[in-house]
KEMAR-935534 format. One line per field, with one value per atom (N, C-alpha, C): residue in one letter; chain; atom name; x, y, z. Coordinates in nm, 2 decimals, always signed. Layout:
N
r	A ...
c	A ...
a	CA ...
x	X ...
y	Y ...
z	Z ...
# end
This chain:
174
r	X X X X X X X X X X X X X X X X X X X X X X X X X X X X X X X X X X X X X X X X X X X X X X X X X X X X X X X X X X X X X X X X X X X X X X X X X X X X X X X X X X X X X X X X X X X X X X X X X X X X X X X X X X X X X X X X X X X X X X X X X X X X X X X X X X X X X X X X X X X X X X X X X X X X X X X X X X X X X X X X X X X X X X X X X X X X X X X X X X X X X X X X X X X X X X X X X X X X X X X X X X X X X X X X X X X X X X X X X X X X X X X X X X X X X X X X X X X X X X X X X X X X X X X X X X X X X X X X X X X X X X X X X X X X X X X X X X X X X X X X X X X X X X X X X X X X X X X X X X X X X X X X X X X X X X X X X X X X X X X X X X X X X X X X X X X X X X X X X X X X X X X X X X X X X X X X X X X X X X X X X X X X X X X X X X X X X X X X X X X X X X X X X X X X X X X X X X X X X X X X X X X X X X X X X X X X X X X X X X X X X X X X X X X X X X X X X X X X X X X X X X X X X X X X X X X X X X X X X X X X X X X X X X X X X X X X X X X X X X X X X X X X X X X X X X X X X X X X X X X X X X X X X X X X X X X X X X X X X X X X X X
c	A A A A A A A A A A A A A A A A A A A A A A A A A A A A A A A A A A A A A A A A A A A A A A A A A A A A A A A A A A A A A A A A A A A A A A A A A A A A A A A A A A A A A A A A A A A A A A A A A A A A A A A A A A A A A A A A A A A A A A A A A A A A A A A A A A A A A A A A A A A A A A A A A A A A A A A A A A A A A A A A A A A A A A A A A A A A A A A A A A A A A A A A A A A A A A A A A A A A A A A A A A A A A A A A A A A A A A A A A A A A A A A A A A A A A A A A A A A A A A A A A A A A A A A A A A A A A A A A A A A A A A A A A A A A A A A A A A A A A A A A A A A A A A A A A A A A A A A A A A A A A A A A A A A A A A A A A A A A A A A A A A A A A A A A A A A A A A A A A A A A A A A A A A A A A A A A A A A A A A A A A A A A A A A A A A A A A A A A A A A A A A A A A A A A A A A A A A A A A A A A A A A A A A A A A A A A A A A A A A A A A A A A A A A A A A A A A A A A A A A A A A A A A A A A A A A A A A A A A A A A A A A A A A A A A A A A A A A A A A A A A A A A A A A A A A A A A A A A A A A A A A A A A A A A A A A A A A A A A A A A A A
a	N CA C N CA C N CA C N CA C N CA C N CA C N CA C N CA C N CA C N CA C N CA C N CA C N CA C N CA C N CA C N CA C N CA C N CA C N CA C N CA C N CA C N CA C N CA C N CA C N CA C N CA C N CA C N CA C N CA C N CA C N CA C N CA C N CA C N CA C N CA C N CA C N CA C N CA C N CA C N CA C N CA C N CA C N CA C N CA C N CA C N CA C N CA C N CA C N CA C N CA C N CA C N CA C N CA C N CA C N CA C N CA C N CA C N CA C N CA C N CA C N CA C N CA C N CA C N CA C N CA C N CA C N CA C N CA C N CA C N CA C N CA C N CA C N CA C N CA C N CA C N CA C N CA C N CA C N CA C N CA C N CA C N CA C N CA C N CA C N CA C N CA C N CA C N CA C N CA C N CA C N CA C N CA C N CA C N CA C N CA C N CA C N CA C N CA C N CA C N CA C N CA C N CA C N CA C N CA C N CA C N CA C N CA C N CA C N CA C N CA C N CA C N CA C N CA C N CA C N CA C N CA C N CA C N CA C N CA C N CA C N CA C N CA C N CA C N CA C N CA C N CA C N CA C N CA C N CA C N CA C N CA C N CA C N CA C N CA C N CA C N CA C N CA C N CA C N CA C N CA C N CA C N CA C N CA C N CA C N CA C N CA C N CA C N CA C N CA C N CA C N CA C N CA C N CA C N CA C N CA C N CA C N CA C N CA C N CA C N CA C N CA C N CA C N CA C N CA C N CA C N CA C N CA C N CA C N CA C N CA C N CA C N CA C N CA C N CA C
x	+2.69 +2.73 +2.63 +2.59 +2.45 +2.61 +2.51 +2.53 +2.46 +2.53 +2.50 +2.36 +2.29 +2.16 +2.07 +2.09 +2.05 +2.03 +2.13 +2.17 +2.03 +2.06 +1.99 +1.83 +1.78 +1.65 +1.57 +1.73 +1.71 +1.63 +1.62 +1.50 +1.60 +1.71 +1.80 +1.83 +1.80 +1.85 +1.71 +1.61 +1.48 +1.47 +1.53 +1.50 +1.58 +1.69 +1.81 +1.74 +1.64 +1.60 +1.50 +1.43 +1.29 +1.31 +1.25 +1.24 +1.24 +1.30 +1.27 +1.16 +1.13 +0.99 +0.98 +0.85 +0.84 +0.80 +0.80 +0.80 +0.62 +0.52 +0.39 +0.37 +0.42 +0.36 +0.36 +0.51 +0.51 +0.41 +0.41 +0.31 +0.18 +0.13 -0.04 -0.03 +0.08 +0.08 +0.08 +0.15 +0.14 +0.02 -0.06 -0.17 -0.34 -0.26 -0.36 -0.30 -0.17 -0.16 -0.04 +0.02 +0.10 +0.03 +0.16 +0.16 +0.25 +0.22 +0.34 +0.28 +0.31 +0.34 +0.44 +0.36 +0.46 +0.40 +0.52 +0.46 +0.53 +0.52 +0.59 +0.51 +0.63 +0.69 +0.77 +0.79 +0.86 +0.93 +1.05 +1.10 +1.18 +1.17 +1.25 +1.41 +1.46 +1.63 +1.66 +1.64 +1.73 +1.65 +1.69 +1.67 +1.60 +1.61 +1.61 +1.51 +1.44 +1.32 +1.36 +1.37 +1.37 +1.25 +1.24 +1.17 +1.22 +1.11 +1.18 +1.06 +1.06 +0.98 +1.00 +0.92 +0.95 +0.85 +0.91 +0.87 +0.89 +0.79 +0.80 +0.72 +0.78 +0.72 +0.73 +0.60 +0.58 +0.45 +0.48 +0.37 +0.34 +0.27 +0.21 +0.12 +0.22 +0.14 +0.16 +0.08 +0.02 +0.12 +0.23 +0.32 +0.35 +0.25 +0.31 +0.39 +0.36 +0.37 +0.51 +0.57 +0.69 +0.80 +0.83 +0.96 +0.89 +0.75 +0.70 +0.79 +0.80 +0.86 +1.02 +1.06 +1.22 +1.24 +1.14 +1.24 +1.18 +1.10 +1.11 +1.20 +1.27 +1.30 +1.51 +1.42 +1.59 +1.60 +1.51 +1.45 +1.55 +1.47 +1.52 +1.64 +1.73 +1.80 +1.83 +1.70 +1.71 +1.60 +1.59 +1.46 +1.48 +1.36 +1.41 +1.30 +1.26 +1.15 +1.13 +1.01 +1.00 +0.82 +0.88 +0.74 +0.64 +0.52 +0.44 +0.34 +0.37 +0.27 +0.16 +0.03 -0.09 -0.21 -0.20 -0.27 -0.46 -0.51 -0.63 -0.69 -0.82 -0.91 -0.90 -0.88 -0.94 -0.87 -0.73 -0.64 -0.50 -0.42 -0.31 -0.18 -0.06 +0.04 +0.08 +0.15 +0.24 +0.38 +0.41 +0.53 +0.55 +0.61 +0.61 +0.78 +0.73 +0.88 +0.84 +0.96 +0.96 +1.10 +1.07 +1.18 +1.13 +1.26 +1.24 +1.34 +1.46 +1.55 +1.53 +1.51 +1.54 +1.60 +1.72 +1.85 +1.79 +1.72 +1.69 +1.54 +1.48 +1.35 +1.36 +1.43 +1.51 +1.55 +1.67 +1.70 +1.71 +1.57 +1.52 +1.38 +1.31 +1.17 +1.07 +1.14 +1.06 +1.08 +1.29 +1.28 +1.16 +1.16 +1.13 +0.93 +0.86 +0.76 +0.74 +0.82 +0.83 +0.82 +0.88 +0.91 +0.78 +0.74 +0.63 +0.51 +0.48 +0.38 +0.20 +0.18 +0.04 -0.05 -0.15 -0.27 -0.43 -0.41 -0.53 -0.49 -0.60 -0.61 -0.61 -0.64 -0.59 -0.41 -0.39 -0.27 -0.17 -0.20 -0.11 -0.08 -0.20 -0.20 -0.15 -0.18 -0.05 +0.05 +0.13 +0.24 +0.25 +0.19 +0.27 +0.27 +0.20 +0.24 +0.37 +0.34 +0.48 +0.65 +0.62 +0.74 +0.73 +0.67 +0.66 +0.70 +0.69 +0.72 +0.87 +0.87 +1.04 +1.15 +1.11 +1.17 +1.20 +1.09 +1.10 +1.19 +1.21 +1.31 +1.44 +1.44 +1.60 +1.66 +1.57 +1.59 +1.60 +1.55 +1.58 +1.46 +1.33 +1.25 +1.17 +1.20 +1.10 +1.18 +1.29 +1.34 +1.29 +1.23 +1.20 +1.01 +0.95 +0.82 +0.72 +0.76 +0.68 +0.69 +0.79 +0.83 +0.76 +0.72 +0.74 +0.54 +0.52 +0.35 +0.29 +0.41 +0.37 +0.31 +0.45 +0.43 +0.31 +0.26 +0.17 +0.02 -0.01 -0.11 -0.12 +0.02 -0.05 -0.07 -0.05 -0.07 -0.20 -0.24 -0.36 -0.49 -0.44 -0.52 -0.56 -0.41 -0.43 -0.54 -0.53 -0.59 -0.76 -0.78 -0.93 -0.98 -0.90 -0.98 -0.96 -0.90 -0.89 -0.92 -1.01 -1.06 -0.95 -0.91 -0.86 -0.90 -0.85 -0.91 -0.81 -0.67 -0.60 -0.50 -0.41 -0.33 -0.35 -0.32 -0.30 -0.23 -0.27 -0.19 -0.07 -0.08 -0.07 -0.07 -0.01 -0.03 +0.00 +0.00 +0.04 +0.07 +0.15 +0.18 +0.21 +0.21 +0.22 +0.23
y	-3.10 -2.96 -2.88 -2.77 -2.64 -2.61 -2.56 -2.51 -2.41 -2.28 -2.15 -2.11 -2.19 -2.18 -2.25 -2.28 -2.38 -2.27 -2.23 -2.17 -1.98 -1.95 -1.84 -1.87 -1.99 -2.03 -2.07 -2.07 -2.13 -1.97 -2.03 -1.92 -1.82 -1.84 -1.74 -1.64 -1.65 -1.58 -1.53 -1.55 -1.47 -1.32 -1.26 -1.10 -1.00 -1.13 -1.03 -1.08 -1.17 -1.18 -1.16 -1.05 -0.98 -0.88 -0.89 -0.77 -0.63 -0.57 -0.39 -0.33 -0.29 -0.24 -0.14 -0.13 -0.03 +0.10 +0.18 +0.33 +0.29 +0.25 +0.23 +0.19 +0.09 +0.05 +0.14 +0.24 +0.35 +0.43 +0.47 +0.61 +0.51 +0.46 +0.36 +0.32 +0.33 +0.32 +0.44 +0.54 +0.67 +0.71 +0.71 +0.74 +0.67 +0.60 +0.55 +0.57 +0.54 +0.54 +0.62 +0.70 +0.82 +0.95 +1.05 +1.18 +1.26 +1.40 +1.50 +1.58 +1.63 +1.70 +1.83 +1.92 +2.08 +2.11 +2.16 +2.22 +2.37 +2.45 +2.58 +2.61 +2.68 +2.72 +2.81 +2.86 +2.99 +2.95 +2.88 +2.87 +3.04 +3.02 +3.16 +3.05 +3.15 +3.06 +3.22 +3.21 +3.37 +3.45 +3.58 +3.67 +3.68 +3.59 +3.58 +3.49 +3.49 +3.39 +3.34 +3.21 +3.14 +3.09 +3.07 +3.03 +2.89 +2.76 +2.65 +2.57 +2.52 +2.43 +2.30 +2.20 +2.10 +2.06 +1.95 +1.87 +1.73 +1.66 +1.51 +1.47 +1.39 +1.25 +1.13 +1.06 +0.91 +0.81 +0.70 +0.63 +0.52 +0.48 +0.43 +0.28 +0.17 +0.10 -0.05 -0.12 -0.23 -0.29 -0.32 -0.40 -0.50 -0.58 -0.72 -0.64 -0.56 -0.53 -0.41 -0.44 -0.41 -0.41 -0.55 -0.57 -0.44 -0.42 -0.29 -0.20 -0.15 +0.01 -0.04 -0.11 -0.19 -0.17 -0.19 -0.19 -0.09 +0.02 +0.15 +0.25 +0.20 +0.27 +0.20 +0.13 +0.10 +0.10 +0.14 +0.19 +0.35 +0.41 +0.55 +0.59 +0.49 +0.51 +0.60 +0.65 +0.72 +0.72 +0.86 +0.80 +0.67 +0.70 +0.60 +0.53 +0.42 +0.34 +0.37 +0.41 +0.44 +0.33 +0.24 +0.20 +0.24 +0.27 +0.30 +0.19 +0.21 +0.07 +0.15 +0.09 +0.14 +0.09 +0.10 +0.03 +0.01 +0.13 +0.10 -0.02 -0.05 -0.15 -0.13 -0.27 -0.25 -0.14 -0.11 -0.07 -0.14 -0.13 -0.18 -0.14 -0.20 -0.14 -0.11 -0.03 +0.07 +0.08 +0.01 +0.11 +0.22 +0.30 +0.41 +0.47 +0.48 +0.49 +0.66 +0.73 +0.87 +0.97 +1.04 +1.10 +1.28 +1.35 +1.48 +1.56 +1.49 +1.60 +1.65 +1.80 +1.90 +1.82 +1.79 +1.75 +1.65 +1.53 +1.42 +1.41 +1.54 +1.55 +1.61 +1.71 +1.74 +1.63 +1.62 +1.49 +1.36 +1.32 +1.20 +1.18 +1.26 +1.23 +1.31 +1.48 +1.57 +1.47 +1.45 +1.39 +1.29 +1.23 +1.09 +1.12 +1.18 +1.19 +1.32 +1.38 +1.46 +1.37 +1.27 +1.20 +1.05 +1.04 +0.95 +1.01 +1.07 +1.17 +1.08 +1.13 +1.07 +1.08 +1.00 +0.99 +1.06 +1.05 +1.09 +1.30 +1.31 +1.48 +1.51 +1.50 +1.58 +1.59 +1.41 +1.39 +1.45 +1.46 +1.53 +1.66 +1.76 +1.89 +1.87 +1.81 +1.79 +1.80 +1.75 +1.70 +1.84 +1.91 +2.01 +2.12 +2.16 +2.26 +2.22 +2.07 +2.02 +2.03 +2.03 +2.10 +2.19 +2.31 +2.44 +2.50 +2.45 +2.52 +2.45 +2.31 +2.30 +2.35 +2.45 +2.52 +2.64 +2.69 +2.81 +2.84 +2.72 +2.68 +2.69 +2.64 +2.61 +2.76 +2.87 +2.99 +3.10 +2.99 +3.09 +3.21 +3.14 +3.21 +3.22 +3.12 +3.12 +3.18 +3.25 +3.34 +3.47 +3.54 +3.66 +3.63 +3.77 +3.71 +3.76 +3.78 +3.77 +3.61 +3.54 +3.43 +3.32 +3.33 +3.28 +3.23 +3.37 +3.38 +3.31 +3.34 +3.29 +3.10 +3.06 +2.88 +2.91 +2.98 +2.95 +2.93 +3.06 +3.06 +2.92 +2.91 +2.76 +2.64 +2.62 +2.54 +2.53 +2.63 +2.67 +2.62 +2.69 +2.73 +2.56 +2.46 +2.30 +2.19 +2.33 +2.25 +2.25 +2.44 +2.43 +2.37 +2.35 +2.29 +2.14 +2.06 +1.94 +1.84 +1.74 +1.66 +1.53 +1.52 +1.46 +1.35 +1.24 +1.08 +0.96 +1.00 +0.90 +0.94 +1.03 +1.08 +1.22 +1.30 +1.46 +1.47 +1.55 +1.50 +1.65 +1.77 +1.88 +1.93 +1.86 +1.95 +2.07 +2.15 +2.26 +2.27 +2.33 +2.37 +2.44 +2.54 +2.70 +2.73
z	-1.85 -1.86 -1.94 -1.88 -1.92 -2.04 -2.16 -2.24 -2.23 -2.31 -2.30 -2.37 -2.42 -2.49 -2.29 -2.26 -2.16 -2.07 -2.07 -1.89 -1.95 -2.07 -2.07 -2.06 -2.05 -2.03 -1.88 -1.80 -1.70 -1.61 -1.47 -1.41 -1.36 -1.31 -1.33 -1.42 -1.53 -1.64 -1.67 -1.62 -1.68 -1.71 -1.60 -1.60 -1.73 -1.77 -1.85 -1.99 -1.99 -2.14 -2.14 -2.05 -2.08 -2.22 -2.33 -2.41 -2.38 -2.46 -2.39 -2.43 -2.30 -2.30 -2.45 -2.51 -2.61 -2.58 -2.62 -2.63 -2.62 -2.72 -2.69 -2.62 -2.51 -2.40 -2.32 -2.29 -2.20 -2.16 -2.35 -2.37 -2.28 -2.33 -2.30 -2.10 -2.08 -1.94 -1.91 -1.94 -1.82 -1.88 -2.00 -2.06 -1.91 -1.86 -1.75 -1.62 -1.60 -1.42 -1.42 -1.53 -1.47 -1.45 -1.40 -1.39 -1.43 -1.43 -1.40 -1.27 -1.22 -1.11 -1.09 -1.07 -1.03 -0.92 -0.85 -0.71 -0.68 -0.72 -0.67 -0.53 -0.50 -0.35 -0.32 -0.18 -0.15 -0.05 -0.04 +0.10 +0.16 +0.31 +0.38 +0.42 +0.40 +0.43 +0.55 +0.64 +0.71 +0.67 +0.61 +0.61 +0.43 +0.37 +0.20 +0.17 +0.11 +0.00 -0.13 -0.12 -0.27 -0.31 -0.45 -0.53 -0.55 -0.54 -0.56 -0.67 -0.75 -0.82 -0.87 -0.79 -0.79 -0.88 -0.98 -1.06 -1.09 -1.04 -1.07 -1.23 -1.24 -1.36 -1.27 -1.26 -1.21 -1.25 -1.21 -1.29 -1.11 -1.11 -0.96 -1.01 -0.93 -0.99 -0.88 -0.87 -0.74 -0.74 -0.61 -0.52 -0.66 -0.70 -0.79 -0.89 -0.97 -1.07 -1.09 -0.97 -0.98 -1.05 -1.12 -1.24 -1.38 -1.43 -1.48 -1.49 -1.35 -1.29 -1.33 -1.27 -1.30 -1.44 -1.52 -1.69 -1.72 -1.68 -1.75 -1.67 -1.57 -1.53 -1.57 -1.62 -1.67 -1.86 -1.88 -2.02 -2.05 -1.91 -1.91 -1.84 -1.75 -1.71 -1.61 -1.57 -1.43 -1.34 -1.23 -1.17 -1.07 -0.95 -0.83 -0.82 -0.75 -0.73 -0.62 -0.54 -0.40 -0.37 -0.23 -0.19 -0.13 -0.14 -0.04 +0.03 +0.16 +0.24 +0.21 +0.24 +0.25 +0.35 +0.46 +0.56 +0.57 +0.49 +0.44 +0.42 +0.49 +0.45 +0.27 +0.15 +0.02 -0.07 +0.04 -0.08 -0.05 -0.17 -0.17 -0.18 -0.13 -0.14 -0.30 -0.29 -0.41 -0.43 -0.57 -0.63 -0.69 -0.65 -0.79 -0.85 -0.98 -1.06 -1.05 -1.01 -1.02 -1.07 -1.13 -1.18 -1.15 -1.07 -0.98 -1.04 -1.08 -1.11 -1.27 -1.23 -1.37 -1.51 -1.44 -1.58 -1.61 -1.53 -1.61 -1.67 -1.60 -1.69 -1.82 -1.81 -1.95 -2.01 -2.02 -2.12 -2.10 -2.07 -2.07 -2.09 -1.96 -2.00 -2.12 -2.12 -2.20 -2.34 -2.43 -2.49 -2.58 -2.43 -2.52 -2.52 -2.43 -2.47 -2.58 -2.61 -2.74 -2.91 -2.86 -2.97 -2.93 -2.86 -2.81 -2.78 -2.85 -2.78 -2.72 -2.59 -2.50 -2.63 -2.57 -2.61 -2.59 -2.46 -2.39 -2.37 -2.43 -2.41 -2.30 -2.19 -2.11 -2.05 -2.06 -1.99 -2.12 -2.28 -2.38 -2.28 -2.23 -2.18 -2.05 -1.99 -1.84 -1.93 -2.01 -2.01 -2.07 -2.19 -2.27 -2.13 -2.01 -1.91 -1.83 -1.84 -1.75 -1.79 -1.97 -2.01 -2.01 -2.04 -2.02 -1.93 -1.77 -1.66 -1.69 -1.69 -1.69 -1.79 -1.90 -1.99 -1.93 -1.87 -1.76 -1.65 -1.57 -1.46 -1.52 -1.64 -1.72 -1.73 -1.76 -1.83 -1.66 -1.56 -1.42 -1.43 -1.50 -1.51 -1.33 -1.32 -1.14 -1.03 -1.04 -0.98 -0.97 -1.08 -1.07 -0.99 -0.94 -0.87 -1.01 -1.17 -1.28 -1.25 -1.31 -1.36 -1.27 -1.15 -1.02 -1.02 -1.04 -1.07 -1.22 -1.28 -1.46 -1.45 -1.38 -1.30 -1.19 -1.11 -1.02 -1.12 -1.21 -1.31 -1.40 -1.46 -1.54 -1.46 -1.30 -1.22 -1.21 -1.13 -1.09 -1.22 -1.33 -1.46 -1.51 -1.49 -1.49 -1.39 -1.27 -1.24 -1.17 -1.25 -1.28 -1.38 -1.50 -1.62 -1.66 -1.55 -1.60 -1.48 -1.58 -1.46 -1.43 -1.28 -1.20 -1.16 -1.24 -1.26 -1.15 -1.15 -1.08 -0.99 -1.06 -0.96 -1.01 -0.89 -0.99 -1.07 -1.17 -1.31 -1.26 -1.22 -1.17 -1.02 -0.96 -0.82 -0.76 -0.64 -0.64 -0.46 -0.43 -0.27 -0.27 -0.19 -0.22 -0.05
# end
């Protein structure tokens, strides 16, 4: 008879006795293979134009290295894992942990890299425009066509002055 010291050793029981990931490994991972991402936009619905701005946080990282994305994303408790195939000669398939919705970039991800703050200068400055615009959305600032242009200029403005190493740190679709 497994005893309960036994059975948590066993290969079954591996994934529930991984350590929780730390806040420095986070920061030091999105500090290399994450992003943030804004994309403002104008959809026509009929007869009317909305303002929509979409904002992701994700971090992209090689097929094996999937259980990664799994405990930060069970770290943060939200956020989806999405795969990408990649059929290219010399590249490889992809996970990526992504987090899109407002409310959880709010209180979850601005949080915690508020209190974890990046490393790397440019990706610190991705991140402070990326809350920035998401403070703006909260306030129904991208409704008005000031507010609307205010998020187009620090897009834009991101992404003349900073060099683009992995993923766009800042994207834009317009």
């Amino acid at each position: 008879m497994r005893t309960q010291s036994e059975n948590a050793t066993s290969a079954g029981n591996q994934q529930e006795r991984l350590p929780e990931i730390s806040p420095d490994y986070i920061v030091g991972l999105v500090d290399g293979e994450g992003y943030f991402s804004i994309s403002p936009r104008k959809r026509i619905f009929g007869n009317r134009q909305a303002a929509e701005i979409d904002c992701v946080f994700g971090i992209e990282l090689k097929e094996i290295d999937k259980p990664i994305l799994e405990r930060i994303r069970q770290k943060f408790g939200c956020g989806k894992l999405v795969f990408r195939l990649d059929k290219r000669d010399k590249f490889c398939n992809l996970w990526a942990y992504r987090v899109r919705t407002h409310q959880e970039l709010l209180d979850k991800i601005i949080p915690f890299f508020n209190q974890n703050p990046l490393q790397i200068p440019s990706k610190k400055e991705s991140f402070r425009k990326f809350r920035e615009v998401l403070k703006l959305v909260e306030q129904g600032k991208h409704r008005t066509e000031e507010g609307f242009e205010t998020i187009k200029n620090l897009v834009n403005k991101a992404e003349s002055s900073e060099t683009i190493r992995q993923a766009p740190l800042i994207g834009m679709k317009i």
